[in-house]
Residue frames as qw, qx, qy, qz and C-alpha x, y, z in Angstrom:
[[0.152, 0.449, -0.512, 0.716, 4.99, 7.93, -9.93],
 [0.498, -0.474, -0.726, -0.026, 3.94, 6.45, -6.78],
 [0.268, -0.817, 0.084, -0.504, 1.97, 9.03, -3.96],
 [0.184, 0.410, -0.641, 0.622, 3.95, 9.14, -0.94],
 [0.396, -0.395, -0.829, -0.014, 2.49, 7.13, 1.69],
 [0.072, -0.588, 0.034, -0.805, 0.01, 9.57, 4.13],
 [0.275, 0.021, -0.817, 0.507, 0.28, 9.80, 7.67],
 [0.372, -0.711, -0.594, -0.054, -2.96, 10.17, 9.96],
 [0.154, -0.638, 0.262, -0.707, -3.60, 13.99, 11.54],
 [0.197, -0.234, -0.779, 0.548, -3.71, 13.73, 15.22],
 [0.099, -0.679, -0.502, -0.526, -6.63, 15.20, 16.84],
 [0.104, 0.322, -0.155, 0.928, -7.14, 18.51, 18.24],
 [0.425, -0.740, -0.497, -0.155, -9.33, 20.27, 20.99],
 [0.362, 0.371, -0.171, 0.838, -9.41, 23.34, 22.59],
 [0.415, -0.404, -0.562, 0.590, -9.98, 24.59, 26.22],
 [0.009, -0.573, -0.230, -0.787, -12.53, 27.48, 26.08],
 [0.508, -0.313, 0.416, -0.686, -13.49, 29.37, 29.66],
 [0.276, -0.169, 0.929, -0.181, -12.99, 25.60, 31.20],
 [0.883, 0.244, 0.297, -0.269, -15.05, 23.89, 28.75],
 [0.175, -0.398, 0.678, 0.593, -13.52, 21.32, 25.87],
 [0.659, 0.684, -0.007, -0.313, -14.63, 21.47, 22.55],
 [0.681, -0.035, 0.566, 0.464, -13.09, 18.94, 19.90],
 [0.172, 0.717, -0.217, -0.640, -11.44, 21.06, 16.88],
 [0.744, 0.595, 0.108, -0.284, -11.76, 19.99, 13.59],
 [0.631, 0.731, -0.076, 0.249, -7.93, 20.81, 13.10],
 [0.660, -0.259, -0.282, 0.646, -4.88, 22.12, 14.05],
 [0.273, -0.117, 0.122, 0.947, -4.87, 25.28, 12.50],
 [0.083, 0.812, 0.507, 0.277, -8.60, 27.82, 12.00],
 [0.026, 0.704, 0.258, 0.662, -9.81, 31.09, 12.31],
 [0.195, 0.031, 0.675, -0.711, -10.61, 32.63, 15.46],
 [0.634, 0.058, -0.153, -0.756, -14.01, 32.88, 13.88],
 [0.585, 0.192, -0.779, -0.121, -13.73, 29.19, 13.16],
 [0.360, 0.045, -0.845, 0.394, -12.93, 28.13, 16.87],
 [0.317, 0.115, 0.363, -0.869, -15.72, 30.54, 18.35],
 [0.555, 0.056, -0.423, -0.714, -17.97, 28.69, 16.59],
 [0.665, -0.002, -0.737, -0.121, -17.52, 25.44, 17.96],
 [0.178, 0.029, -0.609, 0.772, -17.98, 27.10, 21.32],
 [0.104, -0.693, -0.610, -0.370, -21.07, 28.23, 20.12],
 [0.196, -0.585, -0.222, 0.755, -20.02, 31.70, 21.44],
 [0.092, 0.783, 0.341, -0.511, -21.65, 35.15, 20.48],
 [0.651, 0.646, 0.108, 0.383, -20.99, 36.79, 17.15],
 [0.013, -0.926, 0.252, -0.282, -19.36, 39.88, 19.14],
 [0.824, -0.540, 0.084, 0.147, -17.71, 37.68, 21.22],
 [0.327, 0.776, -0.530, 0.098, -13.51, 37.66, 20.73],
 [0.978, -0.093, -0.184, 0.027, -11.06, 34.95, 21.69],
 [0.361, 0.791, -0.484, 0.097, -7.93, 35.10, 23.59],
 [0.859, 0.061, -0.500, 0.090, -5.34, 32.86, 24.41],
 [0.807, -0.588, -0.057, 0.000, -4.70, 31.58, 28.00],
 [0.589, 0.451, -0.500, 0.447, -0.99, 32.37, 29.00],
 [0.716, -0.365, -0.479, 0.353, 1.12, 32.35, 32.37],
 [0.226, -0.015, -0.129, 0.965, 0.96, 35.53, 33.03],
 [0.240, 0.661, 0.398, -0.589, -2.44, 38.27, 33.56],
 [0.176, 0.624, -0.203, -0.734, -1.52, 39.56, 30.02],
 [0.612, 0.223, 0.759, -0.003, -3.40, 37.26, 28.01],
 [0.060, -0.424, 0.357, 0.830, -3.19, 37.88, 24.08],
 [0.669, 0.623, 0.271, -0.302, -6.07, 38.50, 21.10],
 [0.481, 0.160, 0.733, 0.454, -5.49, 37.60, 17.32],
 [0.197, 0.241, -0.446, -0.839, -5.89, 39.40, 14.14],
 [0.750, 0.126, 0.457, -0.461, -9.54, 38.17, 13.29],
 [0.890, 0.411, -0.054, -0.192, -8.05, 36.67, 9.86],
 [0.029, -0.664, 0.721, -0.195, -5.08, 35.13, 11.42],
 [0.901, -0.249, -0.354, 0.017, -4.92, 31.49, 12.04],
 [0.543, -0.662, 0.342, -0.387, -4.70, 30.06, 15.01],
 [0.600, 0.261, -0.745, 0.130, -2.05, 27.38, 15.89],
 [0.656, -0.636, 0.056, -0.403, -3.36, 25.10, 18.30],
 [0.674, 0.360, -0.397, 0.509, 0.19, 23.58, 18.35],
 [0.295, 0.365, -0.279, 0.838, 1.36, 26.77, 20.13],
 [0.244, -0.063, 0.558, -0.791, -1.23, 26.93, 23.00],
 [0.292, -0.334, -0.819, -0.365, -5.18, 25.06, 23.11],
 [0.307, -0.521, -0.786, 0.128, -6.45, 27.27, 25.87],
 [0.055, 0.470, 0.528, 0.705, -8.44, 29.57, 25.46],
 [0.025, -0.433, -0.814, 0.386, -11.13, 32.54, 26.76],
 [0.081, 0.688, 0.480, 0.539, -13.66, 34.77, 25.24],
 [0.108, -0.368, -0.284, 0.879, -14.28, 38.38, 26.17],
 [0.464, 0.791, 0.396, 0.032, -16.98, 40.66, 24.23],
 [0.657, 0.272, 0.188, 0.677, -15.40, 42.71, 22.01],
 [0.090, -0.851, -0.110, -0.505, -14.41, 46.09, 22.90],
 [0.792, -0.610, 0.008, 0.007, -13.03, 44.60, 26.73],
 [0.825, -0.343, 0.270, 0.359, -9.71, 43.31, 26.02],
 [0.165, -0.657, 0.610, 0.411, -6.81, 44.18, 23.69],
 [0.889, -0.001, 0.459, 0.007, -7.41, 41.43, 20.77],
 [0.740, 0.661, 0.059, -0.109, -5.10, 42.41, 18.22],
 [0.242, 0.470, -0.795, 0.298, -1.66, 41.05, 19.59],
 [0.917, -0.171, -0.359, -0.019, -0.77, 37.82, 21.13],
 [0.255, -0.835, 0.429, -0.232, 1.51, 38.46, 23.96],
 [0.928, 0.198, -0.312, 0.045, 3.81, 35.45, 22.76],
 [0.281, 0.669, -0.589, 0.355, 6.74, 36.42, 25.35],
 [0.417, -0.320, 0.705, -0.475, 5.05, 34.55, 27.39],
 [0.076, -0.020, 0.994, -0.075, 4.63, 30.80, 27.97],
 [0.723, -0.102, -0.104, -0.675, 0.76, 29.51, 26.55],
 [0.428, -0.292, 0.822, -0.237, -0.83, 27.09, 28.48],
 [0.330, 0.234, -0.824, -0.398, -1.47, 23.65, 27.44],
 [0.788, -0.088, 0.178, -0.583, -4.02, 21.75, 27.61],
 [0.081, 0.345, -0.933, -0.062, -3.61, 17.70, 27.71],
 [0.768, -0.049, 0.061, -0.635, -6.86, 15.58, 26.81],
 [0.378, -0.021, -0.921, -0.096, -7.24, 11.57, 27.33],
 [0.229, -0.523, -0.820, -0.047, -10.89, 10.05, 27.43],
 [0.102, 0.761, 0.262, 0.585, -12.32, 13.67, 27.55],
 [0.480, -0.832, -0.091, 0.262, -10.91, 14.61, 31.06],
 [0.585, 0.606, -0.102, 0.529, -7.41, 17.00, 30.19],
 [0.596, -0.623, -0.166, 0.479, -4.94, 18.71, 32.48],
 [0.405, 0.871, 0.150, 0.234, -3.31, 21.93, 32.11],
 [0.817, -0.399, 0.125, 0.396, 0.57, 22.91, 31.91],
 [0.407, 0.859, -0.220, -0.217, 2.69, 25.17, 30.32],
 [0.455, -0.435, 0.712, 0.311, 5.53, 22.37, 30.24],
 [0.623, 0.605, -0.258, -0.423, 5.53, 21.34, 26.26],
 [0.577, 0.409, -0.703, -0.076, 7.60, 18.52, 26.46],
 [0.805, -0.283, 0.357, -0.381, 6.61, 15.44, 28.31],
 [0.266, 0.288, -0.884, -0.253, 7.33, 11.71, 28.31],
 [0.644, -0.182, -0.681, -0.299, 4.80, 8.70, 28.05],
 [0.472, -0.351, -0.619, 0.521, 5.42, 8.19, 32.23],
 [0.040, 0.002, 0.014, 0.999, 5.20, 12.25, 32.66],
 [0.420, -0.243, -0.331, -0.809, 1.91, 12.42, 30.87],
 [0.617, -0.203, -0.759, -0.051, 0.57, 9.44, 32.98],
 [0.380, -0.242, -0.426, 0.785, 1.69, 11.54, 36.11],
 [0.175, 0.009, 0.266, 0.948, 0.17, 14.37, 34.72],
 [0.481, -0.155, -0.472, -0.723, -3.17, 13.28, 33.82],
 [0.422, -0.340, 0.728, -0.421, -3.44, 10.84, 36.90],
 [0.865, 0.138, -0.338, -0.345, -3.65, 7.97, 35.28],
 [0.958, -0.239, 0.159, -0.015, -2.63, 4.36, 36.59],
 [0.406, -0.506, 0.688, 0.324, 1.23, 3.16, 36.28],
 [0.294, 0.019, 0.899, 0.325, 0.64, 0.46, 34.19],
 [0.573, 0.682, 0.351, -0.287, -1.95, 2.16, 31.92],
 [0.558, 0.105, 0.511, 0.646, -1.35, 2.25, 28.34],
 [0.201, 0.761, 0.273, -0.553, -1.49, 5.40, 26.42],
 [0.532, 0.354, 0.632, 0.438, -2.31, 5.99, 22.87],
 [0.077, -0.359, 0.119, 0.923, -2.23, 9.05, 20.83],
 [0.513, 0.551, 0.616, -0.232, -5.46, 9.76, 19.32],
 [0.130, -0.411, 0.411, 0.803, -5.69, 9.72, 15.68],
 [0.550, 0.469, -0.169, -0.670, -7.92, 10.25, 12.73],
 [0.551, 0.394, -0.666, -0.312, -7.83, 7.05, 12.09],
 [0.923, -0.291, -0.252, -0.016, -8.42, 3.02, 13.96],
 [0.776, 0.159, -0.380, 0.477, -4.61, 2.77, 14.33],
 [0.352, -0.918, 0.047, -0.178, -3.89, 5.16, 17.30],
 [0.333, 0.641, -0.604, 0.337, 0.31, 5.35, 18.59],
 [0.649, -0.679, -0.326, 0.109, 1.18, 3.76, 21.53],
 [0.238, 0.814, -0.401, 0.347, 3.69, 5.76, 23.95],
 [0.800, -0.076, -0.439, 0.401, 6.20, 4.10, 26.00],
 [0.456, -0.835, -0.197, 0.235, 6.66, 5.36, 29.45],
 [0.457, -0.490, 0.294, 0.682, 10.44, 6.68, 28.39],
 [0.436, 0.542, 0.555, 0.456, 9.20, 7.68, 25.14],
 [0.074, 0.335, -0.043, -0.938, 9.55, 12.16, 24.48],
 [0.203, 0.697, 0.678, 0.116, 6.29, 13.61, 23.43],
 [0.024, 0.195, 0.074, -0.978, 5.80, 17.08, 22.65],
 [0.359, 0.506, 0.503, -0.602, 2.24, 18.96, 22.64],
 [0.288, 0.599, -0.453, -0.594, 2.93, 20.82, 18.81],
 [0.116, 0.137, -0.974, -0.140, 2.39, 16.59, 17.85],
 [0.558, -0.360, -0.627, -0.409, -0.90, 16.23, 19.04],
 [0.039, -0.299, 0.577, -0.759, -2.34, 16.76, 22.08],
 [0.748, -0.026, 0.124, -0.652, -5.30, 14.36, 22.60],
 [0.050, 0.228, -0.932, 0.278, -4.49, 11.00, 24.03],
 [0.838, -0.257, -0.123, -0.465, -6.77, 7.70, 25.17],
 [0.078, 0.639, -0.764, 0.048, -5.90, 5.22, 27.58],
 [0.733, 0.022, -0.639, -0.233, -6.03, 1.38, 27.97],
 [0.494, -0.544, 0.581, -0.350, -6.15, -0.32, 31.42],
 [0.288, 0.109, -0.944, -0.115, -4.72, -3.81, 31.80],
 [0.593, -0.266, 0.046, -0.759, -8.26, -5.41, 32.48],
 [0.604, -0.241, 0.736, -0.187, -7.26, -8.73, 33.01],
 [0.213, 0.218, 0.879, 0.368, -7.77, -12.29, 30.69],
 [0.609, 0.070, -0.207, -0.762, -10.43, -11.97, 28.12],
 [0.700, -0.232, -0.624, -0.259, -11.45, -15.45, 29.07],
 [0.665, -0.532, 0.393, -0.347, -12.48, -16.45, 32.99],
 [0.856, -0.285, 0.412, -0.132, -11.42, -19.73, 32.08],
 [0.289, 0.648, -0.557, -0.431, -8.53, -19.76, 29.55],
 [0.969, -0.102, 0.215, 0.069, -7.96, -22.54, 27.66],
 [0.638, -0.425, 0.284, 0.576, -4.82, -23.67, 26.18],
 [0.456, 0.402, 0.482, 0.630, -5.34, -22.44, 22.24],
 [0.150, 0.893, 0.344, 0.248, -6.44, -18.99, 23.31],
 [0.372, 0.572, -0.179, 0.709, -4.68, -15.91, 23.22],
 [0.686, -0.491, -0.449, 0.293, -3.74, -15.02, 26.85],
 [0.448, 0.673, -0.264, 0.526, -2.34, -11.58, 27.82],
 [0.781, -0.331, -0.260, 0.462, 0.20, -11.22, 30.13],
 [0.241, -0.954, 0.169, 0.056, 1.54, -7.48, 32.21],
 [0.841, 0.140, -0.141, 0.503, 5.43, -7.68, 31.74],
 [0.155, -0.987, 0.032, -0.009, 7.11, -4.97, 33.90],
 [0.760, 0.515, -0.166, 0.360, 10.84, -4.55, 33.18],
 [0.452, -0.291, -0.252, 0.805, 14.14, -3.19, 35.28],
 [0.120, 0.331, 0.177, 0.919, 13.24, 0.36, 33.50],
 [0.190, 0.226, 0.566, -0.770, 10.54, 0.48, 34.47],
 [0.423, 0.320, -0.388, -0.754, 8.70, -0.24, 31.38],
 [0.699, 0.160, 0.622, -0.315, 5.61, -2.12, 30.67],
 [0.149, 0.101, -0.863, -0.471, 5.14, -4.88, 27.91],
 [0.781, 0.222, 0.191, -0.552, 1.71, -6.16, 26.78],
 [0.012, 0.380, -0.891, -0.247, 2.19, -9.48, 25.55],
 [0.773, 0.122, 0.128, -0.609, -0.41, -11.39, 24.00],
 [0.144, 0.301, -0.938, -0.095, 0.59, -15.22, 23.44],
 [0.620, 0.099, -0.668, -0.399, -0.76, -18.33, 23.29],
 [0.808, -0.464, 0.087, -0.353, -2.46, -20.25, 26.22],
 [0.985, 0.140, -0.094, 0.045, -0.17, -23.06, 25.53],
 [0.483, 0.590, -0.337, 0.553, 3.37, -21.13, 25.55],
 [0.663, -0.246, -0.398, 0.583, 5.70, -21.40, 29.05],
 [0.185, -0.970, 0.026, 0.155, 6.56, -18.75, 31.02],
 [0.497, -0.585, 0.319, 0.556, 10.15, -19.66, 29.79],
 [0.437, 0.517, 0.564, 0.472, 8.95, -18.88, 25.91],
 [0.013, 0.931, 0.330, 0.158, 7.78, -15.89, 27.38],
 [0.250, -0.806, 0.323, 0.429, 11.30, -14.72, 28.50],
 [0.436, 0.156, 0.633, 0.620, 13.27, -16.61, 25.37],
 [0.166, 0.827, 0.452, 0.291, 10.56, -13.90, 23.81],
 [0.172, -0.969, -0.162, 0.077, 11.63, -10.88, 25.88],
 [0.607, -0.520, 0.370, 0.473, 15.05, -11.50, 25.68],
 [0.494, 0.194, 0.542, 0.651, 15.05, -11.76, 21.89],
 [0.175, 0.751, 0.466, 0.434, 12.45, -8.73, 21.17],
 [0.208, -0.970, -0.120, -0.042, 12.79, -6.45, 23.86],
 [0.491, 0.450, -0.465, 0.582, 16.86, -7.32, 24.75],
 [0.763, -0.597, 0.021, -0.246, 16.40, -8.08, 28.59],
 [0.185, -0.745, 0.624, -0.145, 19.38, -9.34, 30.08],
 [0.520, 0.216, -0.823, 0.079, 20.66, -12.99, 29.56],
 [0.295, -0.088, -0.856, 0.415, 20.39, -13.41, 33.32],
 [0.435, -0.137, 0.268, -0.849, 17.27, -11.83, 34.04],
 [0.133, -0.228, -0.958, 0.117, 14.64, -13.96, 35.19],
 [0.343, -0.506, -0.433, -0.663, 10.72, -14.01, 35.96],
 [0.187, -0.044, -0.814, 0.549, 8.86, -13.42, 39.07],
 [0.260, -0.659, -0.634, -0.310, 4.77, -13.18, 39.96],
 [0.109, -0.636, -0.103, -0.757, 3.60, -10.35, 41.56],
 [0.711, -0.541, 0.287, -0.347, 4.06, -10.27, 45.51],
 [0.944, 0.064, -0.321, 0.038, 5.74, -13.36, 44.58],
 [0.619, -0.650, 0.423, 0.121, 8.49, -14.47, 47.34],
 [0.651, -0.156, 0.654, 0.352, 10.67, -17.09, 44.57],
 [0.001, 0.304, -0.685, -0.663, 11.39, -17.10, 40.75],
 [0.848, 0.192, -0.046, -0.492, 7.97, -17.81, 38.23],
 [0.657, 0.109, 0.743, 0.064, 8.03, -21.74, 37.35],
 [0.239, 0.453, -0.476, -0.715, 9.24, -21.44, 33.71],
 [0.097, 0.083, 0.979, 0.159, 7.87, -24.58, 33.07],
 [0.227, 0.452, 0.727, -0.465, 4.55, -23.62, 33.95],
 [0.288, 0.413, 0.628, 0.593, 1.99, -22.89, 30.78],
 [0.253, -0.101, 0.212, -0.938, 0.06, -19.52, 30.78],
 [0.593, -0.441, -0.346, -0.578, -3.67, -20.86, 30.73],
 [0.391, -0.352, -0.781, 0.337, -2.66, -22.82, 34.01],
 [0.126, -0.544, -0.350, 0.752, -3.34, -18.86, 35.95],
 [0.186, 0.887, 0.385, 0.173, -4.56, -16.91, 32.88],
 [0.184, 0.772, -0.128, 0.595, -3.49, -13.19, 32.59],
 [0.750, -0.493, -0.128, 0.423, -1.15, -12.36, 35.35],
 [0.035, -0.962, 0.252, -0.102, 1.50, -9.24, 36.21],
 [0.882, -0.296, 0.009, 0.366, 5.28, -10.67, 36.07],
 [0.039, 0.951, -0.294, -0.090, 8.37, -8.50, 36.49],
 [0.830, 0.409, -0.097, 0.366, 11.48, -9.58, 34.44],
 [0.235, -0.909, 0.307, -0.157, 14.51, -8.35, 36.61],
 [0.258, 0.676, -0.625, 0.291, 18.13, -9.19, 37.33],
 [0.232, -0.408, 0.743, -0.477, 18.50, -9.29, 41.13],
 [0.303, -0.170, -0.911, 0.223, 17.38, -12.76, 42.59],
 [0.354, -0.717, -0.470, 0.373, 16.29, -10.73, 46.31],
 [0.197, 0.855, 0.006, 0.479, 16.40, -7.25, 46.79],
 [0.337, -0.417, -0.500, 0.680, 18.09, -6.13, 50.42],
 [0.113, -0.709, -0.336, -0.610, 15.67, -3.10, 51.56],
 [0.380, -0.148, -0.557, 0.723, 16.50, -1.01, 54.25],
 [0.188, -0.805, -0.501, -0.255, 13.54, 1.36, 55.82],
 [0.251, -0.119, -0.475, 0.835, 14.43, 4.00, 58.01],
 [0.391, -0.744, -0.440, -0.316, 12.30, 5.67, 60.29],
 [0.279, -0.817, 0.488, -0.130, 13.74, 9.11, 63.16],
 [0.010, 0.635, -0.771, 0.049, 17.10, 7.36, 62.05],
 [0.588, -0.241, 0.741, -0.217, 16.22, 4.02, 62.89],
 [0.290, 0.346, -0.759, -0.470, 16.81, 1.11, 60.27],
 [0.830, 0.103, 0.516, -0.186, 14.42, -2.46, 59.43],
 [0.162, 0.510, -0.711, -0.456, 15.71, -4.59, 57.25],
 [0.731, 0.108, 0.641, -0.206, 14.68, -7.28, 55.36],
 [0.042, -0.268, 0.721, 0.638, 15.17, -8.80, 51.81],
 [0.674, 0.525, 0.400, -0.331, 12.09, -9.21, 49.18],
 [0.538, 0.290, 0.637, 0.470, 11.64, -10.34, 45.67],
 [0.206, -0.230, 0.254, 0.917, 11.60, -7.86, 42.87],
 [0.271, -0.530, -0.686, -0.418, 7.88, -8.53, 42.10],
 [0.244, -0.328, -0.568, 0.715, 7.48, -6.83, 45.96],
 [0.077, -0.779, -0.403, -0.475, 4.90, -3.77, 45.62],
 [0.168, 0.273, -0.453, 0.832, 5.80, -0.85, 48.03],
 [0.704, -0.455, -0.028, -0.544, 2.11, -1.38, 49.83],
 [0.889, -0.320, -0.322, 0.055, 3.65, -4.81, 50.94],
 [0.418, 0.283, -0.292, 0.812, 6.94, -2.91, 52.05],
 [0.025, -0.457, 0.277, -0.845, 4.73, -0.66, 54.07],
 [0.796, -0.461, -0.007, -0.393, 2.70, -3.03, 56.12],
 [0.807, -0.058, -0.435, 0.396, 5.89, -4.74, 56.89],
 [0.196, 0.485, -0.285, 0.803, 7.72, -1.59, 57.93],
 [0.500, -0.587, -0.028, -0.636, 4.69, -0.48, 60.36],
 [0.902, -0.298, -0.300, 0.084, 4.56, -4.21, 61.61],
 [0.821, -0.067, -0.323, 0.466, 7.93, -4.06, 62.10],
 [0.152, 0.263, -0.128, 0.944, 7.92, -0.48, 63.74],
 [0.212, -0.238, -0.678, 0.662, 5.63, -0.82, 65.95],
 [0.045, -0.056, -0.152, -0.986, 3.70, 1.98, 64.06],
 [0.469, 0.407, 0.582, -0.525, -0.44, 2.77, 64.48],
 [0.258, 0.129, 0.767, 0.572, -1.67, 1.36, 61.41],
 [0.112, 0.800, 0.463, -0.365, -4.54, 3.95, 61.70],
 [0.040, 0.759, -0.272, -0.590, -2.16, 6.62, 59.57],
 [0.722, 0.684, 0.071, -0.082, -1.64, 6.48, 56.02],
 [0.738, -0.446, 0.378, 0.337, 1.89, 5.58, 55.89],
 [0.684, 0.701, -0.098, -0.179, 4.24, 6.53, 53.03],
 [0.828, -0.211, 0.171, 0.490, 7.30, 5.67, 51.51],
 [0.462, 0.886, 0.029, 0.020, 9.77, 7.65, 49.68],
 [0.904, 0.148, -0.039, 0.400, 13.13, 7.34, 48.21],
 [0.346, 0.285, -0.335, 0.829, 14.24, 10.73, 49.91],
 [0.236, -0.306, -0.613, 0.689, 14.18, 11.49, 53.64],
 [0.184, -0.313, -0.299, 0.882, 12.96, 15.10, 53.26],
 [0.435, 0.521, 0.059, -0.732, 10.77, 16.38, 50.14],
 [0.084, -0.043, 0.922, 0.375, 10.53, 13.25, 48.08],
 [0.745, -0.108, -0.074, -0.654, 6.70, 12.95, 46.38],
 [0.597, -0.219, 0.758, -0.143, 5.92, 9.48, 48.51],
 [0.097, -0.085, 0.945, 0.299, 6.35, 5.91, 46.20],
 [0.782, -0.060, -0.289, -0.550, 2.93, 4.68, 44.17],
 [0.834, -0.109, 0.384, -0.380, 1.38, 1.74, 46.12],
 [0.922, 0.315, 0.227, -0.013, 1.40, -0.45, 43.12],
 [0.507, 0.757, -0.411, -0.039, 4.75, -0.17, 41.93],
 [0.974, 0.081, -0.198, 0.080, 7.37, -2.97, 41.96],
 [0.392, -0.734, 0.447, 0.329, 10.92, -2.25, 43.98],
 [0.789, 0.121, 0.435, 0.416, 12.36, -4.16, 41.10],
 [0.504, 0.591, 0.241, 0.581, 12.24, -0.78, 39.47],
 [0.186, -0.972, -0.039, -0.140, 13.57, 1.53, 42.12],
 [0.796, -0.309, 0.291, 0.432, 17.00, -0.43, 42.08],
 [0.155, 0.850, -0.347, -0.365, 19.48, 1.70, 40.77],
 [0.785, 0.340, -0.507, -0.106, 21.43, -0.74, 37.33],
 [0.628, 0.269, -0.669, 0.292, 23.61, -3.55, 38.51],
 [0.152, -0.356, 0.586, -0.711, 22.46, -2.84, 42.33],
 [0.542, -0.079, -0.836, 0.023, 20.43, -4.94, 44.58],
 [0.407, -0.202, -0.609, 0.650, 19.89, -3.11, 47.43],
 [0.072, -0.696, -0.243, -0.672, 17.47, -0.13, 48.28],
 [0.270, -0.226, -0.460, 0.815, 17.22, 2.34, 50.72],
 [0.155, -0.596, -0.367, -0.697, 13.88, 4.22, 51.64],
 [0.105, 0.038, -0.526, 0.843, 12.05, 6.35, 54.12],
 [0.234, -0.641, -0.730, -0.045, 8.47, 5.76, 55.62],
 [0.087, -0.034, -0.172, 0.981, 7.11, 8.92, 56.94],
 [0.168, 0.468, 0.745, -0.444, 3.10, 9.71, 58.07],
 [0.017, 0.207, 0.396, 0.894, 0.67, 10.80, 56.03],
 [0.522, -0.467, 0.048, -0.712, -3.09, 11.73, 57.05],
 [0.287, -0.093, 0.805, -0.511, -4.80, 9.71, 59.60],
 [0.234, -0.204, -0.868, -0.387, -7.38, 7.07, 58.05],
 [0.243, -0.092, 0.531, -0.807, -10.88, 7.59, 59.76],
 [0.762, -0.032, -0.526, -0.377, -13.42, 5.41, 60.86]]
């Protein structure tokens, strides 16, 4: 009878009076977790919720760090420790590369967590397991905490060679209409129009999408091999041009950019064209009134709503720059 094939644990870690301490598990003692805190024998443990009424454990109860990973100690005798005051929301702790935010939201997605943890757009994140092979998650991808709650991420760091040649492996940033990033590692030697004849067949990209270089003004040169530029950022999009309309107190600029565009180049046009003191920190944002303002580095190619072309945003001041 053959054993059933076995999946790598994720790993755990658990927020104690703002320190983190990697757990062993998901599931110990209290005794267990005070230990790796190297707290007091008298000490007690309860768990962090959203609310003042924070709840203690039966000392031979496990503890599911699933259901909450932060934590604080009291001596014993102080607090209440022999209920968990579960009607309320426990907070969560989120760790990648040992820095971790905290949230009582339990369900997240790969873009979310990225938001969350302030990491880069285009970083990759990997779920950290017991094991070499770690998950990736895709920005549109549902996570939940109760799955593992200790994460590492990957920054695109550029070519591993300064001077590709044509037989080495080359990677290349693909950013999509979704907004979703592709890592593509390929051959020095392979076109940029292999590299869509690739996206189109693996990822399903549109027939008529096309390629375009970062900032770029025109369509990539499918012809062109990767080692000619080495690792490079290209966005894979529909529209051709975008039309982009800025407003500012009511007043419109217009103008028409490529879907590689970045919303930094969008706002030094805007200013230019507006006359504006380029002393202020300038934002954008895709609503007038209580929008959070656009990342810098993101691509308008993904702020086009499907089958549209056209965008509409609002610039609006942010601090003053000094110096």
């Amino acid at each position: 009878m053959q054993t059933p094939p076995q999946h790598p644990e994720p790993k755990w870690a658990a927020l104690i009076d703002d320190a983190l301490y990697p757990m062993p598990r998901r599931k110990l003692t209290e005794r267990d977790i005070l230990d790796q805190c190297g707290a007091p024998p008298k000490n007690r443990l309860l768990r962090d919720r959203g609310t003042r009424d924070d709840g203690g454990f039966p000392s031979d109860e496990l503890i599911d760090l699933g259901e909450g990973n932060v934590f604080r100690t009291a001596k014993e005798g102080c607090d209440r420790f022999d209920h968990d005051a579960k009607q309320y929301p426990a907070k969560l702790a989120f760790v990648c590369d040992d820095g971790w935010k905290v949230t009582l939201t339990e369900k997240q997605t790969g873009g979310s967590l990225k938001r969350l943890l302030g990491l880069d757009e285009f970083a990759e994140i990997f779920r950290d397991l017991e094991n070499p092979k770690d998950v990736p998650i895709g920005d549109n991808e549902v996570i939940h905490f109760a799955s593992g709650c200790v994460f590492r991420a990957q920054k695109c760091t550029g070519c591993h060679a300064s001077n590709p040649k044509s037989e080495e492996e080359i990677e290349v940033l693909v950013i999509l209409e979704s907004g979703q990033t592709k890592r593509l590692s390929s051959p020095g030697n392979m076109t940029l129009g292999e590299i869509l004849a690739k996206l189109r067949a693996e990822y399903g990209v549109y027939l008529e999408a096309v390629l375009f270089e970062e900032e770029g003004d025109c369509e990539a040169d499918l012809c062109e091999k990767l080692h000619v530029r080495g690792c490079r950022c290209l966005i894979c999009h529909r529209c051709k041009k975008i039309e982009v309309s800025v407003l500012f107190n009511g007043q419109p600029a217009r103008g028409t950019f490529s879907p590689g565009a970045t919303v930094k180049r969008l706002i030094e046009w805007a200013v230019k064209e507006f006359k504006l003191d380029k002393n202020v920190s300038w934002k954008l944002r895709e609503d007038a009134t209580d929008g959070a303002p656009l990342p810098e580095k993101r691509h308008i190619g993904t702020l086009v709503k499907a089958g549209e072309c056209s965008l509409t945003l609002y610039l609006t001041p942010g601090t003053r720059i000094q110096g």
